[in-house]
C-alpha positions in Angstrom: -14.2 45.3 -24.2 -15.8 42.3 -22.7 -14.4 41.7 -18.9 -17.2 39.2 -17.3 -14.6 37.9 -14.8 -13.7 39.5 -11.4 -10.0 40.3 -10.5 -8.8 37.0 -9.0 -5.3 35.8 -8.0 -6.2 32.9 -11.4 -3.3 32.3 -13.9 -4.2 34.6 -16.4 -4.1 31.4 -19.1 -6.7 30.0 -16.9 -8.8 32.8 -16.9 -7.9 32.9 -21.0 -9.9 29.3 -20.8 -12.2 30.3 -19.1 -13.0 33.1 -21.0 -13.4 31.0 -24.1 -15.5 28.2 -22.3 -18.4 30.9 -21.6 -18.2 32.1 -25.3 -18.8 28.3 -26.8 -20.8 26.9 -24.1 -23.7 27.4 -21.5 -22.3 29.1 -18.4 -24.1 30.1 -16.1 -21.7 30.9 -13.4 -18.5 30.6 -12.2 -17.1 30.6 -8.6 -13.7 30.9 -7.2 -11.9 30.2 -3.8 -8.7 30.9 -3.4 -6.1 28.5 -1.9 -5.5 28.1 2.0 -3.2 26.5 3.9 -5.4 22.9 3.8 -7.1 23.2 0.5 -5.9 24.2 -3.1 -7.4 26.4 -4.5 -11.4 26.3 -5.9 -13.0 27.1 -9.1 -16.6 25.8 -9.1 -17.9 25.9 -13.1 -21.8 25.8 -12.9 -23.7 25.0 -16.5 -26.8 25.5 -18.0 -27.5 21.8 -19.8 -26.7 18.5 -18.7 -25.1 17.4 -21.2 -22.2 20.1 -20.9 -21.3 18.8 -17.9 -19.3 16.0 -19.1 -17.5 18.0 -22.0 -16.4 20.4 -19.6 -15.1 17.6 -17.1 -13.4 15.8 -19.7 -11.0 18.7 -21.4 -7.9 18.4 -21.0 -6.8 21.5 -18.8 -9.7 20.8 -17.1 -8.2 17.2 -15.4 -4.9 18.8 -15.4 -5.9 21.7 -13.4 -4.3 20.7 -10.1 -1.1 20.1 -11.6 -0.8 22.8 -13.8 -2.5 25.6 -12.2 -2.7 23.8 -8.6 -6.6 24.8 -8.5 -9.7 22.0 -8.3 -12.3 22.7 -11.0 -15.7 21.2 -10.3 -18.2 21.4 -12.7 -22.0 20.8 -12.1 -25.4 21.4 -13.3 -27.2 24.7 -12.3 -30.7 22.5 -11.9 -28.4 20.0 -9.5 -26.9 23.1 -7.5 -30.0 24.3 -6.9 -31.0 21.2 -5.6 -28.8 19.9 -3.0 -29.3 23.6 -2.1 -32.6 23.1 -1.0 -32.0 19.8 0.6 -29.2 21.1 2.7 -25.7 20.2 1.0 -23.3 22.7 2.8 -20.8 22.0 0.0 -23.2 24.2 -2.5 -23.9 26.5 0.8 -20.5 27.5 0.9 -18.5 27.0 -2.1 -21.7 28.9 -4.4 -22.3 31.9 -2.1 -22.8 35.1 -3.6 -19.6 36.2 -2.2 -17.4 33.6 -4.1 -19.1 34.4 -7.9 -16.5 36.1 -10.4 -18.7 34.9 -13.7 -22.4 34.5 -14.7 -24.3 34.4 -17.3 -27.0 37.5 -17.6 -29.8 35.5 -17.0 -28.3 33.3 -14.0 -28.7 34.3 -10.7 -26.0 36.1 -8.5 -25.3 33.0 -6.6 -27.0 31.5 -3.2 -27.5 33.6 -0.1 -27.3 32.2 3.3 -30.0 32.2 5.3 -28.6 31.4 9.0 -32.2 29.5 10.5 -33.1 28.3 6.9 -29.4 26.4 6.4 -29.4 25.3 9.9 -32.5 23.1 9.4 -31.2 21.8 6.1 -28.0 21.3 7.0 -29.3 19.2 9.9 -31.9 17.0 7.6 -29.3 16.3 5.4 -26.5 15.3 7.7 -29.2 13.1 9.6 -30.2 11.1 6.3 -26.6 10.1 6.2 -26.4 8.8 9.7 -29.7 7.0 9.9 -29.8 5.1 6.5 -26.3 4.1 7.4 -27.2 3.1 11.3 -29.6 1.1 9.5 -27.2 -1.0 7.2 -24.8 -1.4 10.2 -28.3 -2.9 11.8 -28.4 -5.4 9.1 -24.7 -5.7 8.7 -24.4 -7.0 12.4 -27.4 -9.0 12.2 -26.0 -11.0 9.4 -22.3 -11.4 11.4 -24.3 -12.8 14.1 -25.8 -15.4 11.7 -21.7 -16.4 10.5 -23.3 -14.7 7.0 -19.8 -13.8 6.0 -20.7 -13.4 2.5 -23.7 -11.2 3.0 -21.9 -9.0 5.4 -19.7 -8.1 2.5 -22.3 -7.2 0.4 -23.4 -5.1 3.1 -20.6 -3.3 4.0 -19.7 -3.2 -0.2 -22.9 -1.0 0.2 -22.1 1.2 3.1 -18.5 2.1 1.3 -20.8 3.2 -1.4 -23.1 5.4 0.7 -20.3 6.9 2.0 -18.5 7.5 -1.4 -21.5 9.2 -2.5 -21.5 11.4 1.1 -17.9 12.4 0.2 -18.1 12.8 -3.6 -21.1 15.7 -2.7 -19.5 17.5 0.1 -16.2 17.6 -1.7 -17.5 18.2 -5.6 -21.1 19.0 -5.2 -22.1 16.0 -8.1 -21.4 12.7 -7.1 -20.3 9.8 -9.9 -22.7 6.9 -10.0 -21.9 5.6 -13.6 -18.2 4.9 -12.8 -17.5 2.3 -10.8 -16.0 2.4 -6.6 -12.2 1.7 -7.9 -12.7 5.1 -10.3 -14.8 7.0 -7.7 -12.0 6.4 -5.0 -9.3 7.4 -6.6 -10.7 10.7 -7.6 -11.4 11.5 -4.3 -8.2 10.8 -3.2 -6.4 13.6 -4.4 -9.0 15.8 -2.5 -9.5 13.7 0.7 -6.8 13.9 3.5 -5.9 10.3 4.0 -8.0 8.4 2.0 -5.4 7.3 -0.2 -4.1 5.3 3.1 -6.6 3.3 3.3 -6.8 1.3 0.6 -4.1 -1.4 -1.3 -3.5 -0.8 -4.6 -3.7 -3.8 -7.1 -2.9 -1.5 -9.8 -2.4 2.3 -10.1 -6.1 2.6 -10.1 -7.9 0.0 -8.6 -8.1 -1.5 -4.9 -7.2 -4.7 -3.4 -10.0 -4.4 -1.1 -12.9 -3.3 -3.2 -12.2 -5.8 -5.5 -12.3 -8.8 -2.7 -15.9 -6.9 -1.6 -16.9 -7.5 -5.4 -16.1 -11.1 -5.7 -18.6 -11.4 -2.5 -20.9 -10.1 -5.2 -20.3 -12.4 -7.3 -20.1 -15.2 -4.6 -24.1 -14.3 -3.9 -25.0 -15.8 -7.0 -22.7 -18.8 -6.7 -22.7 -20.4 -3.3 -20.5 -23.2 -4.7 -17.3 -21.2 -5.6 -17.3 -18.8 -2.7 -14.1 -16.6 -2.6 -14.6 -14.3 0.3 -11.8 -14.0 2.7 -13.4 -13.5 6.1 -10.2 -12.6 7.9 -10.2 -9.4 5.7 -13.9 -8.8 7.8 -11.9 -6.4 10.3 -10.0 -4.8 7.8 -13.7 -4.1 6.2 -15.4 -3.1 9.1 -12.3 -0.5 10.4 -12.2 1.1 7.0 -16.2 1.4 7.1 -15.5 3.4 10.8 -13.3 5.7 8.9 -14.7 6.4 6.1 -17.7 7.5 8.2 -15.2 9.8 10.3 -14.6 11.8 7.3 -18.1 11.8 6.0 -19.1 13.6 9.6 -15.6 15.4 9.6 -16.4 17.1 6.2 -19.8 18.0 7.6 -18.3 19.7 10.7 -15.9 21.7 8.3 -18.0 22.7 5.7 -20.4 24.2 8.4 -17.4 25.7 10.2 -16.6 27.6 7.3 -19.9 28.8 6.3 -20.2 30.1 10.0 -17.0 32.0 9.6 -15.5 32.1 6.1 -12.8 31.0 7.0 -10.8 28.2 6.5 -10.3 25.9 9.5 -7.1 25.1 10.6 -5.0 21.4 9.7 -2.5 20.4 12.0 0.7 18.3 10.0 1.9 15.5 12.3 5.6 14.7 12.0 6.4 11.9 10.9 7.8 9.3 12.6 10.7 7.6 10.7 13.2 6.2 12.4 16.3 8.1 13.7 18.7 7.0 11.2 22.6 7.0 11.5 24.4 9.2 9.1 26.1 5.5 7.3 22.3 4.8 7.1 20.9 7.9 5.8 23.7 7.8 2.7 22.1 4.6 2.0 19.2 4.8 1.8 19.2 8.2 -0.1 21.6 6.4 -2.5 18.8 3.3 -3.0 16.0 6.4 -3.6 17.9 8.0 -5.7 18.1 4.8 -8.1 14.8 2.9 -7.2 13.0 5.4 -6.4 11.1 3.1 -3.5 7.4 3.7 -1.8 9.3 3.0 1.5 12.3 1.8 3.0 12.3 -0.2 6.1 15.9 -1.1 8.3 14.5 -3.9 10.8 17.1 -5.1 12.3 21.3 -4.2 12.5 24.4 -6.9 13.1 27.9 -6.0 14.2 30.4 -7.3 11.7 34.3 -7.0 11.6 33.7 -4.6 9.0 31.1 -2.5 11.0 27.0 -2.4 11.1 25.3 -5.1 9.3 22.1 -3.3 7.8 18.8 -5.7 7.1 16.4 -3.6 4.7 12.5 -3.8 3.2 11.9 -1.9 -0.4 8.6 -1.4 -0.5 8.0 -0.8 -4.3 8.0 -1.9 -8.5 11.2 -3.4 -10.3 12.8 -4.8 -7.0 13.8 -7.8 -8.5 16.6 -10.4 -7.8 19.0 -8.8 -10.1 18.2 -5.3 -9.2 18.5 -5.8 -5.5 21.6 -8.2 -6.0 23.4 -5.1 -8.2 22.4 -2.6 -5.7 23.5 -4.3 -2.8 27.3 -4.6 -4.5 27.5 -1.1 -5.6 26.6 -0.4 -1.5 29.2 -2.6 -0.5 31.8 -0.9 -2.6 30.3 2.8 -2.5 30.3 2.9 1.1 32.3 -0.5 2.3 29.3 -1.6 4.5 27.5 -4.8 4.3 23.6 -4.8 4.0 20.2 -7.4 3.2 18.1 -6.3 0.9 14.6 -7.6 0.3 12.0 -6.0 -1.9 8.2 -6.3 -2.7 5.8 -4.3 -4.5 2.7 -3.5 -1.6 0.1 -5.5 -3.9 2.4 -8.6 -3.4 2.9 -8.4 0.3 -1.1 -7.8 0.9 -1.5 -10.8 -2.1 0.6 -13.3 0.1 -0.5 -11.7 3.7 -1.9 -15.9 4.1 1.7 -16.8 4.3 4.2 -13.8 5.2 2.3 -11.8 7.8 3.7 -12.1 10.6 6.7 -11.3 8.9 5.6 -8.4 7.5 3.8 -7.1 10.4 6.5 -7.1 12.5 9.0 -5.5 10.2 6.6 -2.8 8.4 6.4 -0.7 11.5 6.8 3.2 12.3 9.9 2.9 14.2 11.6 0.8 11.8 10.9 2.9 8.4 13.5 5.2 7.5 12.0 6.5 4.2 9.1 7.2 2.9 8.2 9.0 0.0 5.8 12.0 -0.6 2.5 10.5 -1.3 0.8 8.9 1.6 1.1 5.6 1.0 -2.0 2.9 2.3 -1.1 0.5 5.3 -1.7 -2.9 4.3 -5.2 -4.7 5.2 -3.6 -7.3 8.0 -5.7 -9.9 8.4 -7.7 -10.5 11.6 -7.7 -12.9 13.2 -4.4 -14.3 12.0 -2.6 -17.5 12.8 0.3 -18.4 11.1 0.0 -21.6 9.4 3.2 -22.0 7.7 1.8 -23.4 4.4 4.0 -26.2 2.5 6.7 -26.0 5.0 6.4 -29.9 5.7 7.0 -30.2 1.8 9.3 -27.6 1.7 11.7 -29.8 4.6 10.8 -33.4 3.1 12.2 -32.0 -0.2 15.4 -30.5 1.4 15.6 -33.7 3.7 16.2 -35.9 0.6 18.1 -33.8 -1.4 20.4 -33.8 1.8 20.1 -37.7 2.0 21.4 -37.9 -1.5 24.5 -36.1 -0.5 25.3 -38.6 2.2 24.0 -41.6 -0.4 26.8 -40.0 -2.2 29.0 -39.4 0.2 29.5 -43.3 1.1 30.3 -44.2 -2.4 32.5 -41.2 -2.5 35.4 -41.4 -5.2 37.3 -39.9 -8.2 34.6 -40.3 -10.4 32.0 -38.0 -7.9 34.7 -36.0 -6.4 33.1 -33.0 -8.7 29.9 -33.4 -8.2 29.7 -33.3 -4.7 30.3 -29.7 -4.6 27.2 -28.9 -6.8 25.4 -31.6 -4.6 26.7 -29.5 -1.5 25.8 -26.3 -2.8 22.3 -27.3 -3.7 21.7 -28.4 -0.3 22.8 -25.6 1.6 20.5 -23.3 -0.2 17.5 -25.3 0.8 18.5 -25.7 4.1 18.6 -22.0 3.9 15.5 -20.7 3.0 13.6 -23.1 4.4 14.8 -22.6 7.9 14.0 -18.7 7.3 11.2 -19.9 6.4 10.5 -21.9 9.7 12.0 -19.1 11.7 10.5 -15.8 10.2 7.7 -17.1 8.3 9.2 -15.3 5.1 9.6 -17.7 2.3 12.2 -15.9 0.4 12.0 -16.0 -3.6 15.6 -16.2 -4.8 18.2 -14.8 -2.3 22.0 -14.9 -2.6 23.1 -17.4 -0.5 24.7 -14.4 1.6 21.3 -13.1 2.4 19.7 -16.3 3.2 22.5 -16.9 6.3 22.2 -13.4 7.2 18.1 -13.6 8.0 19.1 -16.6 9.6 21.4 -15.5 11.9 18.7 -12.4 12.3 15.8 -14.8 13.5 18.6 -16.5 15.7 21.7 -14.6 16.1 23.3 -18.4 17.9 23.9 -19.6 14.2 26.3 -17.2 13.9 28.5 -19.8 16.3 28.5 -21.8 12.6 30.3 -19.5 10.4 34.0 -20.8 11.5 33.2 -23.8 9.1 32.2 -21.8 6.7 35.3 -19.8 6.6 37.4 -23.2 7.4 35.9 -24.6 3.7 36.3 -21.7 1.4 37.4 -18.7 3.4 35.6 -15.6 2.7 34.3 -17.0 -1.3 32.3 -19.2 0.7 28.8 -18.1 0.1 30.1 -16.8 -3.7 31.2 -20.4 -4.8 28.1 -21.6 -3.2 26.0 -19.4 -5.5 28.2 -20.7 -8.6 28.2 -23.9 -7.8 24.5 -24.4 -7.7 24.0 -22.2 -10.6 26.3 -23.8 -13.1 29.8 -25.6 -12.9 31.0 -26.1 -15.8 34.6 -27.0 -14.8 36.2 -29.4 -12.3 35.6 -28.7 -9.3 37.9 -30.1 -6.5 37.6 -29.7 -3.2 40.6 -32.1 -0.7 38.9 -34.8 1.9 39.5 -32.6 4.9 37.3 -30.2 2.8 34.7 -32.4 2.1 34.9 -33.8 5.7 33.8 -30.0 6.6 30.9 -30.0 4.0 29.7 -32.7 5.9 29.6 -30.9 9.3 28.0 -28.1 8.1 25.3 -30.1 6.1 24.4 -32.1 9.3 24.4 -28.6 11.5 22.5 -26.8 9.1 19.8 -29.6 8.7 20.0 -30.7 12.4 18.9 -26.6 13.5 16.2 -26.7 10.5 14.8 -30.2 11.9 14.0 -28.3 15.6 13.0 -25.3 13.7 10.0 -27.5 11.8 9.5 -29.7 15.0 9.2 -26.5 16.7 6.7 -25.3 14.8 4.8 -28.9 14.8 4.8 -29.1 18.2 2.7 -25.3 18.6 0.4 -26.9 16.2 -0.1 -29.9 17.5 -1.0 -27.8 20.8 -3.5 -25.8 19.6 
């Protein structure tokens, strides 16, 4: 009866597949490492030819492996193990020692010994080709910065991220990936790499904001007429460069830990550090996971109401639109008879539009304001440094409100029976500009289409004085006020009539709501025109 396998703790199905895989194929050996309390489990599949390699890699249960059996299957050429053996990888070191070998194939070896002085010298070359040839990029890297060589500098650095790819693809798979491209190459290392996932944007489910701005510099080399390099995202660059670097030299450290004791090191799992939520709070929020299943969930700011708490929250996540957001914030208000402002973005949008929102953002998106996050380690946006908000189209955005506003009053003096309905649309129009531009001016968040409920409220958020306007609110419509404003500019297909005294109170809050906007946007001209 053929047993060529070892007793291992491996589902037996696995092992099944195994089994079978050295009957049609090439093996030549086969080494296994258990799980630990940082690392799933190991199964290192060694072949004979070439061009095995890639049929192994692509079956099916072979890129399922860490969902289905929760064990990482590497599979590599016995020419290339023997290889980076020799040149000092610890990866093949440690994970192809003797001691780990439950297959091979008769006329295979039994797997690499470790000789202490031999490895130490190896180990040593090979760590120090890493450091130098990337000391000397930084070199040129610096050199080029010096010289306001933005787009160079990205070319640069677009090469150190794939020195240090390579570093991390061989010292975590023992075979690196140099036919796919960096978007590919990342994301496979990121189920294997604590925290490398963080660092990076995604603009899709597998690709990266920031590689791809680091390839357009690429293409910007050849074309110094349409250059599309952002060099605010230069610090963003260079601070992922640092560490991606620290885990290069932090995998060397391990891996030669663990060769000098077999056994694993130790991780340490730092709390997280969500914000203290109230139990109102906590129902929520799990009520808003529960049906939109966000990245993140941020509460950045609280208002007292009659009611009770006023809660202002950030989705971070896909299918937050206007309608979702609208539906979920009613079924809140009747589920748990609290009032709350929601706002949601997908992460590539927010880091798409960091130019106009980010000092929004930045101040919101903060550890002691998130009160959920979900399991997988989401990336931190790529702020831009330096930053200066510039407030782009806001003088359009306030001549346009200022004459739609001037139109009401053109109205308003030829005021009779005849415009008595229109007036209200007019009015309602207004209001809503008034609105989100003066967020706008106030938070530097130019919101996309918010109820006219959740425009006042981040208003009376960025200045919580407005809130001294709300009487005339109430003294026009009562508590349908900021409903019939949302109707009315929507659609009115009826008469609408609202008495003099009425209109009288339209009027006052038309010339208080533009009169705060106007020192809002002076305000900001006034900075502007300072610096």
């Amino acid at each position: 009866m053929e047993t060529p396998f070892k007793s291992t703790a491996l589902d037996s199905s696995l092992q099944e597949k195994l089994l079978q895989l050295t009957r049609e194929l090439a093996v030549a050996q086969i080494f296994y490492h258990p799980a630990t309390t940082s690392a799933l489990a190991q199964l290192i599949v060694v072949m004979g030819e070439y061009s095995d390699v890639s049929k192994v890699a692509s079956r099916k249960w072979v890129r399922r492996a860490r969902e289905q059996f929760s064990v990482q299957v590497n599979v590599i050429r016995y020419l290339l193990m023997i290889r980076y053996d020799k040149i000092g990888n610890p990866f093949i070191a440690y994970y192809c020692h003797k001691g780990a070998l439950i297959y091979k194939h008769p006329d295979a070896s039994d797997g690499l010994e470790i000789k202490r002085e031999r490895f130490k010298k190896r180990y040593h070359d090979y760590r120090e080709r890493f450091h130098s040839s990337y000391d000397l990029l930084l070199t040129q890297a610096r050199k080029f910065e010096s010289l306001n060589a933005i787009t160079s500098v990205f070319l640069i650095y677009h090469s150190t991220f794939k020195k240090h790819i390579t570093y991390l693809e061989t010292l975590y798979f023992g075979n690196d990936f140099f036919s796919d491209n960096l978007h590919q190459r990342i994301y496979r290392l990121s189920h294997v790499v604590p925290g490398l996932e963080r660092l990076f944007v995604n603009s899709s489910e597998r690709s990266y904001y920031l590689i791809s701005q680091m390839e357009k510099a690429e293409k910007d080399a050849g074309n110094a007429d349409n250059c599309h390099t952002i060099p605010e995202l230069l610090a963003n660059v260079q601070a992922i460069d640092d560490q991606l670097s620290k885990m290069v030299v932090d995998r060397f450290s391990e891996l030669k830990y663990l060769i000098k004791k077999h056994l694993p090191s130790q991780t340490y799992v730092v709390a997280d550090t969500s914000a203290t939520t109230s139990s109102e709070l906590a129902k929520i929020v799990s009520y808003l996971v529960k049906t939109v299943t966000p990245e993140e969930v941020y509460c950045f700011g609280t208002k007292d109401t009659a009611t009770g708490l006023l809660y202002y929250l950030l989705l971070i996540g896909s299918g937050l639109g206007t309608s979702t957001l609208n539906r979920l914030q009613q079924s809140i208000a009747d589920r748990y008879e609290c009032e709350v402002v929601l706002i949601g973005h997908s992460r590539i949008w927010i880091q798409e539009h960091l130019y106009v929102h980010q000092q929004f953002f930045q101040a919101v998106m903060i550890p002691e304001h998130r009160v959920y996050p979900s399991a997988s380690p989401w990336p931190l946006l790529h702020w831009r440094h330096p930053y200066t908000c510039a407030y782009p189209d806001l003088d359009y955005y306030f001549r346009a409100t200022k004459k739609i506003v001037s139109s009401y009053f053109i109205l308003r003096q030829h005021n009779d029976e005849s415009t008595t309905g229109t007036l209200p649309i007019l009015f309602s129009t207004c209001v809503l500009r008034i609105l989100r531009t003066l967020v706008y001016s106030s938070t530097a968040y130019l919101p996309n289409q918010l109820s006219a409920f959740n425009l006042w409220q981040l208003c009376v958020y960025a200045n919580s004085c407005l809130a001294n306007t709300e009487f005339l609110f109430e003294k026009l419509d009562g508590k349908q006020f900021y409903i019939r404003v949302d109707k009315h500019a929507q659609y009115a297909h009826g008469n609408i009539h609202y008495t003099e005294t009425q209109i009288l109170v339209m009027d006052e809050i038309l010339k208080c709501l533009f009169d705060t906007l106007t020192q809002s946007v002076e305000k900001i001209d006034m900075v502007n025109i300072g610096s």
